[in-house]
N, C-alpha and C positions, 0 to 999 in steps of 0.2 A: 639361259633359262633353266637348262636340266642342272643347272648345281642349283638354281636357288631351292627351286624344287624339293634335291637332294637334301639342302641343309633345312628346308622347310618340315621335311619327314622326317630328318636326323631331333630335332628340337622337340616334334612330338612323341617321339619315339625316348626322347628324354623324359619329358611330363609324363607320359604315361607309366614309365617303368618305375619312376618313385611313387604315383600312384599304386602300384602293381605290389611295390614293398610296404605302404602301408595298407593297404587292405589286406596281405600277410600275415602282418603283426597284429591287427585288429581282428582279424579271424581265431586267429593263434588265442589273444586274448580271452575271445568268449568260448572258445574250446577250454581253456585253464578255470573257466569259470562253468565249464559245464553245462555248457548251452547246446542243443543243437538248433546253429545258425541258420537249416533249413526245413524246420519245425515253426514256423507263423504263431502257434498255440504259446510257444517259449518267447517267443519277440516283442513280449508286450510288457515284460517284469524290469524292473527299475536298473536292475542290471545289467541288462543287456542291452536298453537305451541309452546308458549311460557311458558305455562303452564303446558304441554305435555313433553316440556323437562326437565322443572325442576323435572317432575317424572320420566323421565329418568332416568335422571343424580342419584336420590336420589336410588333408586332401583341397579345401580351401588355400589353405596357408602356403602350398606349394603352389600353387597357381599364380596365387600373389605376390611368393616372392621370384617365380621365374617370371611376370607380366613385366616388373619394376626392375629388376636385377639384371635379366638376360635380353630380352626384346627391349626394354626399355619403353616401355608404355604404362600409361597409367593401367592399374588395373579397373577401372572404374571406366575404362573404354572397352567394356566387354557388356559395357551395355544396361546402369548403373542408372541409366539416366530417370525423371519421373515427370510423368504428366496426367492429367485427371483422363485426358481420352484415353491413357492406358490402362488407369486405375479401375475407369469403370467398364473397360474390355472385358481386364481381368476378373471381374466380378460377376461379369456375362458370361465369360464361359467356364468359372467356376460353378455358377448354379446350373448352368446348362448342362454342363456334365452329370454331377449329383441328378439333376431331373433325368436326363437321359438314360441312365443308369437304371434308377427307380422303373419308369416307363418303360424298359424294354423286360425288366423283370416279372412286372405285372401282365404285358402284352403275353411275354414267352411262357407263362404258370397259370395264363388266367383256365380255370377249371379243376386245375390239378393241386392238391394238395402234398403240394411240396414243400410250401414255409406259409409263415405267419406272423405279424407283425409284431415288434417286440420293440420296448421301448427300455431295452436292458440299460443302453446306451447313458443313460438318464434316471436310474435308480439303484444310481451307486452309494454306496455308504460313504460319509464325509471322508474316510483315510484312502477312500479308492482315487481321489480326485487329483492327487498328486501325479499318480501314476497316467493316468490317463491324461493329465493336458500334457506331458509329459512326451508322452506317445504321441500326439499330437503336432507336439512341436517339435520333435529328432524328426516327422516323417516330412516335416516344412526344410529342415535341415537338409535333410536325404534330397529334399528336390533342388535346394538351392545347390549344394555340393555336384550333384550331378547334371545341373544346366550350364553352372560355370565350365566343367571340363569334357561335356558332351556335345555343348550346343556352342556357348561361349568362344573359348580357346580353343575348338576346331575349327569354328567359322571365322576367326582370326585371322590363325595358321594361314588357312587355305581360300583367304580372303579376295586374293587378285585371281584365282585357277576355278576350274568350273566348278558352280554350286551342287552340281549332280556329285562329282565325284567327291567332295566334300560331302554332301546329303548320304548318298550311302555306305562311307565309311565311316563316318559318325553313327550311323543305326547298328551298323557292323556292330564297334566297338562296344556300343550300348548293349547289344545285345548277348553278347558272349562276355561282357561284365557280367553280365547278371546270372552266368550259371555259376558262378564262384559261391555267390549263396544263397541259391534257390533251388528248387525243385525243377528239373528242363524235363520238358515233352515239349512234339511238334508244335501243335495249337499254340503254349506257351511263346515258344520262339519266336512263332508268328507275328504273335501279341506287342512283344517288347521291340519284333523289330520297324514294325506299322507305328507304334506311337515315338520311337527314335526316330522316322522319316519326319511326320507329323510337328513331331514338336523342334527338327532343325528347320522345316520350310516357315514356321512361324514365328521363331526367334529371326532368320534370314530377312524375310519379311518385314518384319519390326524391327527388327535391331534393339529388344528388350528383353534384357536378363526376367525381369520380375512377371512379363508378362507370360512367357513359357515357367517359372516358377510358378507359378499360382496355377497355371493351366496342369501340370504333372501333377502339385499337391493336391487339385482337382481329384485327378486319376486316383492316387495314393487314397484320399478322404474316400473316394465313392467304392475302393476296394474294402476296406474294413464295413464303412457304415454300411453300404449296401450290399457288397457280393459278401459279406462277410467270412474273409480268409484267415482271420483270424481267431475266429469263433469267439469272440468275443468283443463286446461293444458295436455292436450291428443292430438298425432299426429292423432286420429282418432275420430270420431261424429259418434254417432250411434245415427240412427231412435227410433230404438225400442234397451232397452238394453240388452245385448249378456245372451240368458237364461243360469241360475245357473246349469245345468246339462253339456254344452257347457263348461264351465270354469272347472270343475271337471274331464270331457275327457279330457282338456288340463293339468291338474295337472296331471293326471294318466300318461300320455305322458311324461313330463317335468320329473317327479319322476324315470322312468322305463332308461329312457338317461341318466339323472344325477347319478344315479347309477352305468349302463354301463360303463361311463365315469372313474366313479372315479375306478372303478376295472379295468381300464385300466392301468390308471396312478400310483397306490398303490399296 
């Protein structure tokens, strides 16, 4: 059992470290192109999505070909599979998010003139519109690319050994991916590593790549539209931005429901 183990952590410790080299080269990229990758304001321009998703797409591609080549399994057994009960989960806790979001923004401001609604989102000039479905769909990308190798191909991996110790070294991982190109403070940390628990117990659960896809894009949609981190394209303008301890109550919130939920429905 301690070699399977062994050669179980030796396999992931392979996927991840060619992960590891392209997110290098892909970083490297938008540095040559004079981006700074942990500026939000700069992440929304045609080139930096553009190059964002060919890291995507590439970080897929080795999944795929170590699912088929090395394990020997389809890669479409990582949970590929489709059914209208899933479609319309995912559909539920995609609005459910977006609302959640909304509503705790309104509950936690209501009095205070902090923001105002703004319907920038949606009065864009016709050459804006490229750019933003654009944005849109690298951030659909972004969730599929990181369910396959977060949720996916961990819960695989570590399929026969216990779902705890798989559940939180998968949020692990997730989580300390993300200071590679992001902004880290505590709250932050908090954040990413509550919704890496969150979205392994419900992929685990289901055993559906698309429905923790849709669930994260969820996430990703209601950072821009509603907390707007990107200062741009948000139903909402904030004065002063929403402090990182505020976002982390709402994670704890959205994590404790989404839960609820799925032990409803499972």
């Amino acid at each position: 059992m301690e070699w399977n183990l062994l050669d179980v952590v030796l396999r992931v410790v392979f996927v991840f470290s060619s992960a590891f080299l392209i997110t290098i080269i892909t970083v490297f990229a938008i540095r040559l192109a004079r981006i700074d990758i942990k500026d939000f304001s700069q992440r929304i321009g045609v080139k930096f999505m553009s190059i964002a998703l060919a890291g995507n797409l590439s970080f897929i591609f080795v999944v795929f070909l170590f699912m088929n080549f090395v394990e020997r399994k389809s890669f479409l057994s990582l949970g590929f599979h489709f059914s209208w009960f899933q479609f319309s989960s995912s559909l539920l806790l995609f609005f459910f998010t977006l609302s959640l979001s909304l509503l705790f923004v309104l509950i936690r401001y209501k009095g205070k003139a902090n923001f105002h609604l703004s319907l920038t989102a949606f009065k864009r000039s016709k050459t804006e519109y490229p750019s933003l479905l654009l944005s849109f769909f690298v951030l659909f990308i972004a969730a599929l690319q990181e369910e396959i190798m977060f949720r996916g191909y961990l819960a695989f991996a570590f399929h026969e050994y216990s779902m705890m110790t798989a559940m939180i070294l998968s949020a692990t991982i997730f989580t300390v991916w993300h200071f590679m190109s992001n902004k880290v403070s505590l709250f932050q940390t908090i954040d990413w590593f509550i919704c890496g628990i969150v979205l392994f117990f419900v992929y685990w659960e289901s055993h559906s790549i698309w429905l923790v896809v849709i669930l994260h894009y969820s996430r990703n949609v209601s950072n821009v539209l509603i907390w707007n981190i990107a200062n741009n394209y948000s139903f909402l303008t904030f004065e002063t931005p929403p402090k990182a301890s505020d976002k982390t109550i709402y994670t704890m919130t959205w994590a404790l429901l989404t839960g609820f939920f799925l032990l409803i429905i499972y």
